[in-house]
C-alpha positions as CSV (number, residue, x, y, z in Angstrom):
1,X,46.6,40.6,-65.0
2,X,48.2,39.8,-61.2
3,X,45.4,41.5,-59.6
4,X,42.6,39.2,-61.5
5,X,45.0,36.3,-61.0
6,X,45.1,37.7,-57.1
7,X,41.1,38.1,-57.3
8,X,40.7,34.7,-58.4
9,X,43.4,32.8,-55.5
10,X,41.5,34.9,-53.2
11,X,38.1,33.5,-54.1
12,X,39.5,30.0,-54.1
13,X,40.9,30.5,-50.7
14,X,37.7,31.5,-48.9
15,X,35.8,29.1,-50.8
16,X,37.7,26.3,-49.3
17,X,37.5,27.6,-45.8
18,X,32.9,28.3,-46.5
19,X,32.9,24.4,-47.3
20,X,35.2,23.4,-44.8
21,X,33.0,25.3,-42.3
22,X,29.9,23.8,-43.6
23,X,31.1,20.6,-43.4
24,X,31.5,21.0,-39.9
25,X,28.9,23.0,-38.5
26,X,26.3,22.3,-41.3
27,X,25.5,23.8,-44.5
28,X,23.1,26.7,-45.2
29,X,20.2,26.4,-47.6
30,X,21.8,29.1,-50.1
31,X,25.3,30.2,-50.6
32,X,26.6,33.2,-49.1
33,X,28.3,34.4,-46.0
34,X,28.4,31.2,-43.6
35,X,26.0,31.8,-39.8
36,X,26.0,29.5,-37.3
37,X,22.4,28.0,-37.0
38,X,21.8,28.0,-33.4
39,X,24.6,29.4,-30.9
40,X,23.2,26.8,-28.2
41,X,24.0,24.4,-30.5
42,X,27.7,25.2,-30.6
43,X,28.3,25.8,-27.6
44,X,27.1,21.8,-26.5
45,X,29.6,20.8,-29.4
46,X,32.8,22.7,-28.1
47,X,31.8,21.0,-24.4
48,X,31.3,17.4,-25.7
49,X,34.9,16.7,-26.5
50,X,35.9,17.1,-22.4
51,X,32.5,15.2,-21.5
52,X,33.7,12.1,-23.9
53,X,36.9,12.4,-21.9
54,X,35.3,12.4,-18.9
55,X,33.3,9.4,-19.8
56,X,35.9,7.3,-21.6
57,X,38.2,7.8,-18.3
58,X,35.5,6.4,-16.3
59,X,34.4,3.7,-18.0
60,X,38.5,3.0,-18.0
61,X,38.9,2.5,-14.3
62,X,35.6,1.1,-13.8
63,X,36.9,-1.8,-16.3
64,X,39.8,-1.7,-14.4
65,X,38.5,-2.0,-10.9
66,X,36.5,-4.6,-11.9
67,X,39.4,-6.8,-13.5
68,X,41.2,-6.4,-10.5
69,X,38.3,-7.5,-8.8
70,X,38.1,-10.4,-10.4
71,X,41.5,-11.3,-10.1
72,X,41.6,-11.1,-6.6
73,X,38.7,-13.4,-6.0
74,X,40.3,-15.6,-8.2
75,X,43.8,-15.5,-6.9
76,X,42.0,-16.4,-3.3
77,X,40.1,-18.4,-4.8
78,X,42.9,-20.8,-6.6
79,X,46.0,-19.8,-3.8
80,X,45.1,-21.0,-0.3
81,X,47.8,-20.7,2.4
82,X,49.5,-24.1,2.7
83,X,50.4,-25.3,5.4
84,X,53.2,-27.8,5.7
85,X,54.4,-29.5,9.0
86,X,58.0,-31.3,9.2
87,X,58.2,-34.9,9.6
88,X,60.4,-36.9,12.0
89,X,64.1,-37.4,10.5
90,X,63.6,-39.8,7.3
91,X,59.6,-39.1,7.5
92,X,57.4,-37.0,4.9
93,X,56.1,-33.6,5.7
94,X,52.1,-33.5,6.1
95,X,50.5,-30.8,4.4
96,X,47.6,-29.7,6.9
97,X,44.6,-27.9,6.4
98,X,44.3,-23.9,6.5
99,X,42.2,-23.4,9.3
100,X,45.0,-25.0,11.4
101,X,46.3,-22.5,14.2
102,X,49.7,-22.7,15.8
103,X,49.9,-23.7,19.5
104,X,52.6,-22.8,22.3
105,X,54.9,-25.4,23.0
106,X,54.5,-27.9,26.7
107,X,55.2,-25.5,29.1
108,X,58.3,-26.9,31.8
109,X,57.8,-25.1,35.2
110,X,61.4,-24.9,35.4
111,X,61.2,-22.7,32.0
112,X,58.8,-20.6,34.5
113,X,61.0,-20.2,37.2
114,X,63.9,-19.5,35.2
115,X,61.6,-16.9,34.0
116,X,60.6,-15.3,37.2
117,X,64.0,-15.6,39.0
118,X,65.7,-13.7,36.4
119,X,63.0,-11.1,35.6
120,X,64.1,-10.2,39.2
121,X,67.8,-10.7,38.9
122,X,67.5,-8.5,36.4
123,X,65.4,-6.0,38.1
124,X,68.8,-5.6,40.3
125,X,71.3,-5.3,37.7
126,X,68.9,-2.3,36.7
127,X,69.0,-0.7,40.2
128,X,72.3,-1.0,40.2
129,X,73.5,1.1,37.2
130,X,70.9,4.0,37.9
131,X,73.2,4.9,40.7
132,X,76.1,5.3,38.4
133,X,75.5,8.7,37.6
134,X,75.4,10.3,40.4
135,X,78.3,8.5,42.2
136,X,80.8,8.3,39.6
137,X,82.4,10.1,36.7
138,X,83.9,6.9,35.2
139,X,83.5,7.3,31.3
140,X,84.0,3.9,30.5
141,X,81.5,2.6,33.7
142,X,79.0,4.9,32.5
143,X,78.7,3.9,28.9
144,X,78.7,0.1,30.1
145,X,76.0,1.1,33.0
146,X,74.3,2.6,30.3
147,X,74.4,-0.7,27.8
148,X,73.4,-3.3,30.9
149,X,70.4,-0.8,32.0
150,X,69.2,-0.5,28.2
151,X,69.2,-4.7,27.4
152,X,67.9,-5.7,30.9
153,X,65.3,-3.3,31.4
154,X,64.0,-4.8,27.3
155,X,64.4,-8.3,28.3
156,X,62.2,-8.0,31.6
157,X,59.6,-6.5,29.2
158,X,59.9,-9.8,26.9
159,X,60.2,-12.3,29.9
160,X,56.8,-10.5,31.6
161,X,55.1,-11.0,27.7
162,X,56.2,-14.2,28.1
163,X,54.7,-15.2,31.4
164,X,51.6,-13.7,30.7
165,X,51.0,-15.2,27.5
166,X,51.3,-18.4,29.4
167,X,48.8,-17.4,32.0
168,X,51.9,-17.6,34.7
169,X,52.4,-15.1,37.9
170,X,55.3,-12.6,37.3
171,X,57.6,-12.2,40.3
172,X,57.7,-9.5,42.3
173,X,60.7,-7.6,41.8
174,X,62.5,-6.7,44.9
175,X,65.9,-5.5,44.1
176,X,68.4,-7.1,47.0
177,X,65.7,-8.7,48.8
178,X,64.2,-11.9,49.0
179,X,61.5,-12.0,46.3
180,X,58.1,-13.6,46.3
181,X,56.1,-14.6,43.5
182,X,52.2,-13.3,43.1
183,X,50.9,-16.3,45.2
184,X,53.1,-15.2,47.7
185,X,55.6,-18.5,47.8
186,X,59.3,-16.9,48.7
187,X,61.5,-16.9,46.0
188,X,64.9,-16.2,48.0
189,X,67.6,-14.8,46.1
190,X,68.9,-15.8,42.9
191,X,72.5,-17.2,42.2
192,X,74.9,-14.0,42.0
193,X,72.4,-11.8,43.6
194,X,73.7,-9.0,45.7
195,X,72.7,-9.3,49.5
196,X,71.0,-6.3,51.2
197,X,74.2,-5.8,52.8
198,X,76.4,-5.1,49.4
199,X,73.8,-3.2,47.6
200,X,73.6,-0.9,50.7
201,X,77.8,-0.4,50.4
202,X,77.1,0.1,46.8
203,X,74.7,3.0,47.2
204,X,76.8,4.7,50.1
205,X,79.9,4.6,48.1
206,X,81.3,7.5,45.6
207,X,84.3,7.5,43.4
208,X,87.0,4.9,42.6
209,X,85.4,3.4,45.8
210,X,81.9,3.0,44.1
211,X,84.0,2.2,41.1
212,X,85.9,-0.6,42.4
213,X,81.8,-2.2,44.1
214,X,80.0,-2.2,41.1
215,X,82.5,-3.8,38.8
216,X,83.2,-6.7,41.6
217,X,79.6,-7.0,42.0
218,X,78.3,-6.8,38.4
219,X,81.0,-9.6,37.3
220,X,79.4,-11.4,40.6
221,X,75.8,-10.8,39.3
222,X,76.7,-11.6,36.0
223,X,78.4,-14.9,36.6
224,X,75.1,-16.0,38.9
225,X,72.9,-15.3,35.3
226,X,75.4,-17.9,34.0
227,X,74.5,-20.7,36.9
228,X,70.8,-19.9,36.1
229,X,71.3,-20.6,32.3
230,X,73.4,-23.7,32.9
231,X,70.7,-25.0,35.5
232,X,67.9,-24.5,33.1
233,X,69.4,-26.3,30.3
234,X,70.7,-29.3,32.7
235,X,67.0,-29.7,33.6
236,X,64.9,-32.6,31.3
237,X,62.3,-31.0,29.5
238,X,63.5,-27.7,30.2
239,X,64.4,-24.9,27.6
240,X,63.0,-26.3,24.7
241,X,61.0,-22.9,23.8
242,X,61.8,-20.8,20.8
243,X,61.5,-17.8,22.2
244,X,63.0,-18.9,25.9
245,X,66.0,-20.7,24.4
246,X,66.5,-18.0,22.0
247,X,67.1,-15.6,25.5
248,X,68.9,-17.8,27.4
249,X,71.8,-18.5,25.1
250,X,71.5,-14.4,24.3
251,X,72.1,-14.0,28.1
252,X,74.7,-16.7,28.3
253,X,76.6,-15.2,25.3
254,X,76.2,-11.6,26.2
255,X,77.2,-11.7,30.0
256,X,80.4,-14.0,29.0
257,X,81.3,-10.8,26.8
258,X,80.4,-8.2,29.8
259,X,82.8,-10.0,32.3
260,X,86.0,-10.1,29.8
261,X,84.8,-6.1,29.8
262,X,84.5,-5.8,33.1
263,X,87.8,-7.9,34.2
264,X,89.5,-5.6,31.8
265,X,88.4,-2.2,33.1
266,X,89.0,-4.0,36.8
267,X,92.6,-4.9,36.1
268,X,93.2,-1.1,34.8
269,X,91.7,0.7,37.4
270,X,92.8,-1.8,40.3
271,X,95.5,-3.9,39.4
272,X,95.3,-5.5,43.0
273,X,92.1,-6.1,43.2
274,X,90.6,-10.1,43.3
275,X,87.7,-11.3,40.9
């Protein structure tokens, strides 16, 4: 009895399985044993599912790249740049057109010479702390050599930028020497400028000696770059650049700081000394 009952489970069993086969693959003309009608035939349906991937990813970023497409073109399309220039006090702003392009302010030539004298009182400053160095084992001088060297040499780069966009000469710098400019008018020394005569000391001196120079003549230098700022903003018309008033109060702020450093480091070395 459980083997017929087995028989017959058996029979049901692999019945199911011969439809569920035929089903997929097709059915034979007669019952029996199921065969695959054509092995080719097979093989292009196990390799279809991955081609539909294939094709559905596809046609899923091409829809994609082409909504972004079109929302692009529409975003520039609908969301111009606007433009919007301030009014006076107690007047409306104007809205102006895209195509409008910025223009450099009216140039002062006094915002030029303030330009070309101090890309050369700079170019001295510079000089000056690449002797430190070798002359002096002063911890404290060295790190503020180091800091005056690093700001000046950056600010002669943006003052010759600045020049140049303007279609100006730059100076010629000539470190403790009367300057001239590229048309070859003298420029003469600029306020606080060492003479020939003190940057020669300076260089021949070693020690607490060279020390004792280069802290009297920085704070000397430094306090000229002050008379330069002050002159260019007591001049009409002068200093109204971004960009130039922008360095000038930098210069005005950062100097002021530099002295109070240097007056300190003075008084502690040489308590004697005069500023």
């Amino acid at each position: 009895m459980l083997k017929i009952r087995g028989a017959i489970l058996r029979s049901r069993f692999c019945g199911f399985f011969r439809l569920r086969a035929m089903k997929t693959f097709g059915s034979a003309r007669k019952p029996g044993p199921y065969r695959f009608r054509s092995k080719r035939k097979l093989t292009s349906a196990r390799g279809a599912a991955p081609r539909c991937g294939m094709l559905l990813a596809a046609g899923f970023f091409c829809s994609a790249a082409v909504c972004y497409s079109a929302m692009r073109m529409q975003q520039t399309d609908t969301e111009r740049p606007v433009v919007v220039q301030p009014g006076a006090p107690g007047q409306p702003s104007k809205t102006l057109p895209p195509s409008t392009k910025g223009t450099l302010p009216p140039l002062s030539q006094a915002d030029v010479e303030f330009m070309q004298g101090m890309i050369m009182h700079h170019a001295q400053a510079v000089v000056m702390t690449a002797w430190i160095d070798s002359r002096t084992k002063n911890k404290d001088l060295r790190l503020l050599g180091a800091r005056i060297s690093r700001s000046q040499s950056d600010e002669i780069k943006m003052m010759k930028r600045w020049l140049a966009a303007r279609g100006e000469p730059i100076s010629m710098e000539m470190p403790g020497m009367p300057g001239m400019d590229q048309s070859g008018h003298s420029m003469g020394l600029m306020p606080g400028m060492l003479t020939p005569e003190q940057m020669e000391a300076l260089k021949e001196a070693k020690g607490g000696e060279f020390d004792r120079l280069f802290l009297t003549g920085m704070m000397q230098h430094h306090n000229g770059a002050l008379i330069m700022v002050k002159d260019l903003f007591d001049t009409a018309g002068a200093g109204q650049d971004a960009e130039l008033f922008n360095f000038a109060t930098d210069v005005d702020s950062s100097q002021r700081a530099e002295i109070r450093i240097m007056q300190t480091m003075l008084e502690k070395e040489f308590p004697g000394e005069k500023r």
